[in-house]
C-alpha positions as YAML, in Angstrom:
chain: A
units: angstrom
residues:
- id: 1
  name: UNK
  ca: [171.76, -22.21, 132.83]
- id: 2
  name: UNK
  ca: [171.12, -19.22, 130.22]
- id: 3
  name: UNK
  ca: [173.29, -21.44, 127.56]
- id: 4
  name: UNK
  ca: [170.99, -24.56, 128.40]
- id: 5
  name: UNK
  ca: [167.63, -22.26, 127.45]
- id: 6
  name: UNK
  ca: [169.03, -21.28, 124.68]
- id: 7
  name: UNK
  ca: [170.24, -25.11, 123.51]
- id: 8
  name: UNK
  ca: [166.79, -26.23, 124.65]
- id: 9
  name: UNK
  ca: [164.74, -23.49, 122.69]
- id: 10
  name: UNK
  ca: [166.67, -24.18, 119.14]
- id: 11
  name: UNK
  ca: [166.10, -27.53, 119.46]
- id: 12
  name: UNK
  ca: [162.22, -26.70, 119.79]
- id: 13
  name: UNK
  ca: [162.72, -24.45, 117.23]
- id: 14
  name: UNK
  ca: [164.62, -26.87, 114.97]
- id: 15
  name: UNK
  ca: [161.67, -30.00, 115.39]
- id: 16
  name: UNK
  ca: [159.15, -27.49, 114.63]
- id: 17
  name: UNK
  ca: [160.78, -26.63, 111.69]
- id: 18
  name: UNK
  ca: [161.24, -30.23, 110.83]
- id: 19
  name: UNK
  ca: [157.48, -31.33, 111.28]
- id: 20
  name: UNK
  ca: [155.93, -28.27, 109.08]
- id: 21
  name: UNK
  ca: [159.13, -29.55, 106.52]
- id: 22
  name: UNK
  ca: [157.85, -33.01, 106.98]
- id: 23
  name: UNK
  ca: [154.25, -32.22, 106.46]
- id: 24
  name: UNK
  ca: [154.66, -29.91, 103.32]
- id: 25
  name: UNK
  ca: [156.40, -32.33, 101.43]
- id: 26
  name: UNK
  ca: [154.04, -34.76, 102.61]
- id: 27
  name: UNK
  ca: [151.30, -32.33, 101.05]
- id: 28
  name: UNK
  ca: [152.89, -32.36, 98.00]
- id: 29
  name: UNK
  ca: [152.89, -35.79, 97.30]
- id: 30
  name: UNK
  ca: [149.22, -36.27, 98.18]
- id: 31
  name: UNK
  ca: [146.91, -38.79, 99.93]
- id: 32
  name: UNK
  ca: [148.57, -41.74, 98.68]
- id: 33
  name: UNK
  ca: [152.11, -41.08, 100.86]
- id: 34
  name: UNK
  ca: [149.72, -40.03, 103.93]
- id: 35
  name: UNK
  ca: [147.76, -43.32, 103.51]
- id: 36
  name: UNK
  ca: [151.09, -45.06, 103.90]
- id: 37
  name: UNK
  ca: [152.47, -42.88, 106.69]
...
């Protein structure tokens, strides 16, 4: 049960991580890429 938490709560961790990843880079290449997405 405690291992499951733990499993559960990285992989939280981990998309978080992804979208704000996702969303700088998106940032960086400007309104054109966001238009598109």
């Amino acid at each position: 049960m405690k291992k499951r938490k733990v499993m559960l709560g990285n992989a939280i961790i981990i998309r978080k991580w992804n979208l704000s990843s996702i969303f700088k880079a998106i940032r960086k290449q400007g309104p054109i890429s966001r238009i598109e997405l």
